[in-house]
N, C-alpha and C positions, 0 to 999 in steps of 0.2 A: 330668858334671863340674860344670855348675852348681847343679847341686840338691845335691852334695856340697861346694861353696864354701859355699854358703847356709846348708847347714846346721851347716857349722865354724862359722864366723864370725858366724853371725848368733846362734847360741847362746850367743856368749860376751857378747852384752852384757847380757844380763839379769844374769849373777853378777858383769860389772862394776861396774854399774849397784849391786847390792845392796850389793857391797864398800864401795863410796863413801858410802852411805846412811849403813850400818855404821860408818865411821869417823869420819866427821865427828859422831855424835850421842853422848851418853851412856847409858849401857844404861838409865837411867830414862826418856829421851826414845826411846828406840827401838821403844817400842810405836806412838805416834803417828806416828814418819817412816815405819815401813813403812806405815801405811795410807794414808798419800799415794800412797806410791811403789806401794803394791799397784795403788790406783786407773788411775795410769796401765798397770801390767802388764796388770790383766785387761781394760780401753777397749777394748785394742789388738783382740784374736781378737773381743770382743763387736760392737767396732761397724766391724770390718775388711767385714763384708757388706752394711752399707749402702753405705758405700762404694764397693766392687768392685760391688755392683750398677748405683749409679747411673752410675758409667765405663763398664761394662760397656752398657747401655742405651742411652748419650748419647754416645759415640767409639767406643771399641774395648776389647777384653779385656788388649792390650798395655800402654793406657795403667794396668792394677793393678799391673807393674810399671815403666812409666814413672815414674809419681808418687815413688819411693821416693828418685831423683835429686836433685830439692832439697830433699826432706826431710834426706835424708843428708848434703848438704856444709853444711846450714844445723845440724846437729849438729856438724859438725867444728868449725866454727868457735866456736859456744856452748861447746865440751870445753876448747877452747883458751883461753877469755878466763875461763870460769871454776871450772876443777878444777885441783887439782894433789897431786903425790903426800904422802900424811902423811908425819911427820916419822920413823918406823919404817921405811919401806919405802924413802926418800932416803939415811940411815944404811947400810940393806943392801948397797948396789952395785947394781952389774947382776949379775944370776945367771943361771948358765948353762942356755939353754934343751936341753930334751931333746926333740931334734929325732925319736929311734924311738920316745920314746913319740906323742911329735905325730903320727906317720906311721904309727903302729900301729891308733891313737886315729880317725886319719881315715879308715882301710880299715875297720873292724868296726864302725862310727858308718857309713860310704858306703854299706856291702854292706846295712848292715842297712834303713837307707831305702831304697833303690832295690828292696829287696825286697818291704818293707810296701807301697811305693806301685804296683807292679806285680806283687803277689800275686794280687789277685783277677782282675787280664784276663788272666794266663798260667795261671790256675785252679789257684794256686798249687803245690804239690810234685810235683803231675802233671807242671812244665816240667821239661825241665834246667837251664835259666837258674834257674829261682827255687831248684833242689835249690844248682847249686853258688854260689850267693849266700851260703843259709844257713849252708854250709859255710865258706867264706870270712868271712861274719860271726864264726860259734863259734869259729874258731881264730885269728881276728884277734885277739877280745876274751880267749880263753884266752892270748896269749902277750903282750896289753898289760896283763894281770892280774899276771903272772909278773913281768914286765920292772919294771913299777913300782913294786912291793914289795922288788927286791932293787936298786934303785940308791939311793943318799943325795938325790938331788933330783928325785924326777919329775915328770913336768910335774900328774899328778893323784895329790896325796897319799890314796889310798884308806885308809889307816889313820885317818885322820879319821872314817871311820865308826864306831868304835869307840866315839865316844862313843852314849848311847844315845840321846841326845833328837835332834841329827843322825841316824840309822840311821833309826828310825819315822818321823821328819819328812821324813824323802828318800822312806819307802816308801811313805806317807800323797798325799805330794807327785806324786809317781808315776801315782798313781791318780787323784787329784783332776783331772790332764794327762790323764789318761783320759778320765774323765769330762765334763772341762769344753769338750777339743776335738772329742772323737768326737758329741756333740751339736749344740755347734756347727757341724761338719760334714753332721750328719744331718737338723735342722729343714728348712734349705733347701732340701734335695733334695725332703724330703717335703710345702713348700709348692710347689715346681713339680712335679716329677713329677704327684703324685695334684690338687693343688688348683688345678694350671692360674695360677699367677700368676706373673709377668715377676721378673726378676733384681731390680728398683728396690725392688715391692711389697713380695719377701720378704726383702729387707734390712730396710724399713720395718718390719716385725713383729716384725725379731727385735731392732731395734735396743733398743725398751726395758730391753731387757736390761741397756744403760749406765747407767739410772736407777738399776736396783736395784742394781750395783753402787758404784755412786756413794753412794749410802746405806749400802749396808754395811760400804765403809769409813770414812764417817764415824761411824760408831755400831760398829765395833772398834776405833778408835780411841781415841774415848772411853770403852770398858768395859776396856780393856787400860791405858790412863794411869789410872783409878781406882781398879784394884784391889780394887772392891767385886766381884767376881766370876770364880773360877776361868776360867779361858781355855781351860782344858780342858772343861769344863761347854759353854763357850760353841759352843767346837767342835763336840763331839759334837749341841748340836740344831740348829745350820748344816748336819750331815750328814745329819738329820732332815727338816730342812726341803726340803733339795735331794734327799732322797727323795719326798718328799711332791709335791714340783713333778716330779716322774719321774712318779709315779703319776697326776696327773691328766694328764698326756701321755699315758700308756698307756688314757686312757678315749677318744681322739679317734675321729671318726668323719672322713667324705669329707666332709659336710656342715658342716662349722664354718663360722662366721666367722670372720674374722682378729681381735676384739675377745677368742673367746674362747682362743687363741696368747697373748694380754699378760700375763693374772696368772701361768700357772707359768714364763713367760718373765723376767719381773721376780724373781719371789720365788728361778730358780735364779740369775741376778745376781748377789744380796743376798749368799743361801747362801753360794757362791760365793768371795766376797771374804770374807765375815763366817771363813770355813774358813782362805783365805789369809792372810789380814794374820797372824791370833795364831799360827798353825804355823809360818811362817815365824821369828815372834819366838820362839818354844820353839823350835825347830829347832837355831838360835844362841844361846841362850841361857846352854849350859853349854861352850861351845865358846871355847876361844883365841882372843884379839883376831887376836896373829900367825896361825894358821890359819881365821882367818872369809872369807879369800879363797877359800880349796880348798874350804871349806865349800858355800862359793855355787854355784861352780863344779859340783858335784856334783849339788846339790837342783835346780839350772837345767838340767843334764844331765835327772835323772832325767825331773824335769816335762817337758822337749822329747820323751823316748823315748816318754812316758807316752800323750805327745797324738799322736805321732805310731802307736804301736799301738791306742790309743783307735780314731781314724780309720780304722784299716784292718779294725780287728776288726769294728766295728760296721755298715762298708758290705759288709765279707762276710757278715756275718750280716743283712745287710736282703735281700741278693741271694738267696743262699741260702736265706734261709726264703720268701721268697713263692717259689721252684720246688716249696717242699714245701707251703705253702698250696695251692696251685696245684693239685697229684697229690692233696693229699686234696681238694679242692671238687670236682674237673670231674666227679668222680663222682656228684652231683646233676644236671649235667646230662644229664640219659637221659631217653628217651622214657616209661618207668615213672613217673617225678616227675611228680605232677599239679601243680606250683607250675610247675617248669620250662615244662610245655607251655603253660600258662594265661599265663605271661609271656610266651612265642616266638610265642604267638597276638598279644596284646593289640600287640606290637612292629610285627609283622607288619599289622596291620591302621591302623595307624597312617601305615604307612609307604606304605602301596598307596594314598591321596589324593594323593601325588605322583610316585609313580613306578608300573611295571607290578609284576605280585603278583610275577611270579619274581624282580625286581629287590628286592621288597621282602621277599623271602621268604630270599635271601641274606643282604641287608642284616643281616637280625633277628637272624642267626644269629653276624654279626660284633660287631652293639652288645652281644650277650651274653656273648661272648669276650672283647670288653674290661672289661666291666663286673669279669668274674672277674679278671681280672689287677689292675685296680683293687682289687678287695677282697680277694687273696693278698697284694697289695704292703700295704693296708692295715694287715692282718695281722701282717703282718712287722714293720712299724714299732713298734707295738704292742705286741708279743712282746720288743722291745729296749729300748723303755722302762718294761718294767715289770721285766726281768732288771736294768737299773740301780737301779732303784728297791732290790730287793734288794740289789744289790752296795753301795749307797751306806747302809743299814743293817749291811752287816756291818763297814762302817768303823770305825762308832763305838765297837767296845770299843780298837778300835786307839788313839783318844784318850787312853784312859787308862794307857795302858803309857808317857806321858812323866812325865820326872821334874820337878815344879813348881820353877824356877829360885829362889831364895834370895835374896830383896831385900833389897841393899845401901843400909841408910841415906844421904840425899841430902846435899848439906851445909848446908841450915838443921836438917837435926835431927841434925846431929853438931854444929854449934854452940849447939843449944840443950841438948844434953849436957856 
C-alpha cells in the first residue's frame, strides 16, 4: 500500500514541477529554465546514494526515509508563499476530477510495481503471485486505456501523444528512465558485492556523478539559448557519449580502484543531463500551452515506469547470468585442468603454515568456489554494460525522428522590424 501511495503521488511532482517551469517562462527562455530545473531532477537519483549511504552507515536505514519529513513540510510551505496558479487555469474553474480513471491508473501503475520489484525473488512467472499481478496489470492498463479516450475529461489526456515530438520524446524518455536508474541501481551493488566496500565508500564513488551533471546542464543550457547548434545533433552524441561511459564500465575488472569508477561515472552525469534538458525542451515544444500539463504528466509517467523496468530488468539479468557464468566456468574446474590443480596446490600449500593440511586442503577448495562466483558475477555485470552500451546507440537515430520546433521572433527583433 505504500509503495503504491509512493508511487502515485510521488510521480506527480516532477510534471508538476515541469508544468510550473513551463508556464511561467517564454518558449525563448525555456531552453535555459529546463536546465536549471533538469539539474535539480537528475541531483536527486545521482547523489540519493551518497546520502542513503552515509544514514545508512552512521543511524539506520529508516532514517533514508525519515529525512523526507522536513524536507517535505519545508516544501509545503515554500509552494505556499511562492507559486500560484496562471491566469488560464484560475479562469477554468475547478474541473471535475475522474476518480475511475484515478482508480484505474492506480491499480495497473500498483500491480505493475509491486511486480517488477518482487519478480525476480518469486523467480518471476514461475509464481502465481507474479503470473496474476501481470494479469491484473494488462487489464487494469487495457481498460484505463479504453476508459480515457472515450470520456471528455480524463484525468490522462492520452491523445496528446499524437503529437509526434511528445510520442518519441516520451519514448526516448522512457528509456533514458532505463537507463539512467537501472545503473544507478546496479553500480552500487557491484562496488559492495564484488569490491567489498561499505554503503558510505560507494555512495562517495558514485556521487561524482552530480559534477558531471551539473555541467551538463549548464553547457545545454547555453547551446539550446544560442541556437548555434541543432539540439538534436546535440542529443544524439550525449547518447554517444553515455554509450562510450557504458563501454568502459564493460572493461572493469575485480581489481579497480575506486579513482578508476570517476571518469565513466562523471562523463554518464554529463551525457545524461546534456540528453535531458534539450528532449525535454523538443518534447514540448510543438505541444499546446493548454495541454503542456498532460504533456508532463505523461513523459514523468513514462521516465518513472522506465526506471523502474530499467531496475528490475537489469538486476535479473545480473542474477541470472552470473548462474549461467557460473555452469559454463565450473567446468574448468576438473582435475584434467593443469591450471586448476597448480592453483588448488599453490592455495593449499599456503594455507597449511597456519592450519593442519586437511583443514587447509578443504579451505583451498572453498577460496576457489568463491573466487568463481566472484568471476560469474563479474561477468554478468559486464555482459549488462556492454548490452547498454548497444542499446544506448540504437537510440540515437531515434533523435532524429523529432521535428525541429519553428523559432518565433523575440520582441526586440519584431521591433526592429
Amino acid at each position: 500500500l505504500f509503495r503504491l501511495l509512493q508511487g502515485v503521488f510521488g510521480a506527480a511532482l516532477v510534471p508538476l514541477s515541469q508544468t510550473v517551469m513551463l508556464d511561467i517562462y517564454p518558449p525563448a527562455q525555456r531552453g535555459s529554465a529546463m536546465a536549471i530545473w533538469g539539474m535539480g531532477v537528475m541531483l536527486g537519483p545521482i547523489m540519493g546514494p551518497t546520502l542513503g549511504g552515509w544514514l545508512t552507515d552512521n543511524y539506520s536505514w529508516r532514517w533514508v526515509f525519515y529525512i523526507n519529513l522536513p524536507i517535505g513540510v519545508l516544501a509545503i510551505i515554500l509552494c505556499f508563499l511562492f507559486l500560484e496558479d496562471p491566469p488560464y487555469l484560475k479562469e477554468s474553474g475547478v474541473a471535475k476530477i475522474d476518480f475511475i480513471g484515478f482508480g484505474l491508473l492506480a491499480v495497473w501503475i500498483g500491480c505493475l510495481q509491486v511486480m517488477l520489484d518482487k519478480g525476480q525473488d518469486a523467480d518471476w512467472f514461475s509464481s502465481s503471485f507474479i503470473r496474476t499481478l501481470a494479469i491484473c496489470a494488462t487489464l487494469g492498463f487495457i481498460a484505463f486505456l479504453i476508459w480515457e479516450l472515450r470520456i471528455p475529461n480524463p484525468i490522462v489526456k492520452i491523445r496528446v501523444l499524437l503529437d509526434r515530438n511528445l510520442a518519441i520524446g516520451s519514448m526516448l524518455l522512457f528509456l533514458i528512465g532505463a537507463i539512467l536508474y537501472g545503473t544507478t541501481a546496479v553500480l552500487p551493488l557491484f562496488l559492495q558485492n564484488l569490491l567489498s566496500y561499505p554503503s558510505l565508500q560507494a555512495g562517495l564513488v558514485m556521487s561524482p556523478r552530480g559534477f558531471g551533471a551539473i555541467a551538463g546542464s549548464i553547457v545545454s543550457g547555453r547551446i539550446l539559448a544560442s541556437r548555434k547548434l541543432d539540439g538534436r545533433i546535440w542529443i544524439a552524441l550525449a547518447f554517444i557519449l553515455l554509450g562510450f561511459s557504458m563501454y568502459i564500465l564493460g572493461d572493469f575488472t575485480t581489481q579497480i580502484a575506486p579513482g578508476d569508477v570517476v571518469l565513466p561515472i562523471v562523463m554518464s552525469g554529463f551525457a545524461v543531463t546534456c540528453i535531458f534538458v534539450p528532449m525535454t525542451t523538443y518534447s514540448m515544444a510543438t505541444v499546446p500551452r493548454q495541454s503542456i500539463g498532460d504533456a508532463t504528466g505523461i513523459t514523468s509517467l513514462l521516465r518513472n515506469l522506465g526506471g523502474s523496468v530499467g531496475i528490475s530488468l537489469i538486476t535479473a539479468f545480473v542474477a541470472r547470468g552470473a548462474q549461467a557464468h557460473q555452469a559454463l566456468m565450473v567446468g574448468h574446474l576438473s582435475p584434467e585442468n593443469p591450471a586448476y590443480v597448480q592453483q588448488l596446490h599453490d592455495i593449499q600449500a599456503g594455507l597449511t603454515s597456519s592450519i593442519n593440511s586437511a583443514d587447509a586442503h578443504s579451505q583451498a577448495y572453498g577460496v576457489l568456489y568463491e573466487t568463481l562466483l566472484r568471476q560469474a558475477s563479474l561477468w554478468s555485470y559486464v555482459d549488462q554494460f556492454r548490452w547498454l552500451f548497444l542499446f544506448c546507440l540504437c537510440c540515437v537515430p531515434l533523435v532524429f525522428l523529432f521535428k525541429k520546433p519553428v523559432r518565433r521572433p523575440g520582441p526586440a527583433e519584431v521591433a526592429s522590424h
